[in-house]
N, C-alpha and C positions, 0 to 999 in steps of 0.2 A: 110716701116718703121713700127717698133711694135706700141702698144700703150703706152707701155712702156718708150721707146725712145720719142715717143713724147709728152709722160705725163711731163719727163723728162725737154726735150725742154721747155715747157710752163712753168712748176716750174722756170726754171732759168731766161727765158723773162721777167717776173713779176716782175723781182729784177734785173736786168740787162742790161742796154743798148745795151751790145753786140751781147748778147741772144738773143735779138731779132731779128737781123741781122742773126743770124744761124736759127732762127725760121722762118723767112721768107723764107729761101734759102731751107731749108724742105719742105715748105710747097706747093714749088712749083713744086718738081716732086710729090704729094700727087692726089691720080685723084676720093677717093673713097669720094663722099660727105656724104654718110649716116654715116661710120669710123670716118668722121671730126666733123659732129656734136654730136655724142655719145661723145667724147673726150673731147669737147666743153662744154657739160652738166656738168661734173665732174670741169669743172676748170669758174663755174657759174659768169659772171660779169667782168670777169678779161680781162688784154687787151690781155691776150693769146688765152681767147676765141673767144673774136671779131677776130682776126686775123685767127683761125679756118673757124671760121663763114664766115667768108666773100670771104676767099677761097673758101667754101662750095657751097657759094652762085655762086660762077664763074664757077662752074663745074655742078650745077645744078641749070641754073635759073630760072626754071618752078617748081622748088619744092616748093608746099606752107610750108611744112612743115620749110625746111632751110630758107624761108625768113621769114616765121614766129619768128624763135627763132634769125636772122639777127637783124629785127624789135628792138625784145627786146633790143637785147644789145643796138643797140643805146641806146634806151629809157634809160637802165641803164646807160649810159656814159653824157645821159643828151643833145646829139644829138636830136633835137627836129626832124628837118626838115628833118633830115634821117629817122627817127623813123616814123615818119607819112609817107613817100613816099613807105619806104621799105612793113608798114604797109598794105596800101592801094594796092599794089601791089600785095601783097599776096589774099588778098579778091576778086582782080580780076581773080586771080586763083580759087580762094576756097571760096565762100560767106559766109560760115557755117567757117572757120577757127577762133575757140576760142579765140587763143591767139594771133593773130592779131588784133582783137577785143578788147581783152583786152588791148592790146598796145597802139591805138587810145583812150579808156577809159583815160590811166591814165596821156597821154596829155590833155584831154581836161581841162580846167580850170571855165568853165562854168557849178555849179553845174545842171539846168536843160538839160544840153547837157550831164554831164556824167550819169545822171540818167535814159535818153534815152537810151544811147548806152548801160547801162546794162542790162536796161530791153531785150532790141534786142537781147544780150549774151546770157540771162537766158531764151529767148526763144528757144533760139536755143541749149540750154546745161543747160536743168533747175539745174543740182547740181554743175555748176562752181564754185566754191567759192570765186575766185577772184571777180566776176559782182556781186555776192550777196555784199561783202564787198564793193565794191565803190555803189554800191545800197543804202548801210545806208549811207555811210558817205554821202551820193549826199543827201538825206533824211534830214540828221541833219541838211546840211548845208541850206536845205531854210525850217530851220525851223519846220520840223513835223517830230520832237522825236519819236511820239508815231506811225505815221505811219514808222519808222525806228523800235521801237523794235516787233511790229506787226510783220511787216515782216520778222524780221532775228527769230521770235518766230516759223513761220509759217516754215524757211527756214531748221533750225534744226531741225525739227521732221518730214520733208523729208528726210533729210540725214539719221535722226536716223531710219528712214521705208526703206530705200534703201539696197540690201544687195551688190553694189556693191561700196560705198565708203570708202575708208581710216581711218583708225582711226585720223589721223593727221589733215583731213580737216575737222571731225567731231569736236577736239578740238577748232581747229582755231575758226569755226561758233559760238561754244560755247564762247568763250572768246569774240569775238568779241561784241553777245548779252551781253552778262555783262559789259562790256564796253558803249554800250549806256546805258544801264539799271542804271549806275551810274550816 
């Protein structure tokens, strides 16, 4: 199947009950997992993606990278307990796997637990942006503002010395400092 035809498919699944029935029955002569989650990226959050993804994840289960982005979508569906198992799963693959990491992050509800586990991220990927951002907000929430804009002060002018990040991730830091700074 092109990626066409099953960009197609997932368009129609999103809004379609039947679609989805025909998206399933695709999906399951489909055998390339990395094809499934490129696909998957593009159609971000939606239940077309989960439905990629989880294919993905059946044809390659040792892939940290596919249960990594598996993870997320739970997490986006609000699937707690999948989200953490998928989560953890992958880490036993991949210790250093970011966005597993960050998926655990933004279940936990315990601001000095998420403040941990970013700090653990940004060690292990000092310019993630995501761990920096649940870093302040872990930061405000018990209380110490000013070690929140310290740090995201300290965070952006990494970024801005770095010559390999994004301009997008550079804004995001940016806003987000100004955001506590208010």
């Amino acid at each position: 199947m092109s990626e066409d035809q099953l960009e197609q498919l997932i368009r129609d699944a999103n809004v379609s009950e039947s679609a989805q029935g025909r998206l399933q029955a695709a999906l399951s002569t489909e055998t390339d997992a990395d094809f499934l989650c490129r696909v998957a990226a593009r159609f971000y959050g939606s239940d077309g993606a989960h439905a990629l993804l989880q294919r993905a994840s059946a044809l390659a289960p040792t892939s940290a990278t596919v249960l990594a982005a598996l993870a997320e979508s739970f997490a986006i569906r609000d699937e707690r307990e999948p989200a953490r198992k998928t989560a953890e799963r992958t880490l036993a693959i991949d210790t250093d796997n970011v966005l597993a990491r960050y998926v655990l992050m933004t279940l936990e509800r315990d601001p000095a637990a998420r403040l941990a586990a970013a700090d653990d991220a940004l060690r292990r990927q000092p310019t993630y942006f995501p761990a920096a951002g649940i870093k302040a907000e872990a930061l405000v929430a018990l209380r110490r503002r000013e070690d929140a804009i310290a740090f995201m002060r300290a965070f952006v002018h990494q970024l801005e010395s770095s010559v390999k990040v994004e301009e997008e991730t550079l804004k995001a830091a940016r806003a987000t400092l100004r955001h506590i700074m208010q």
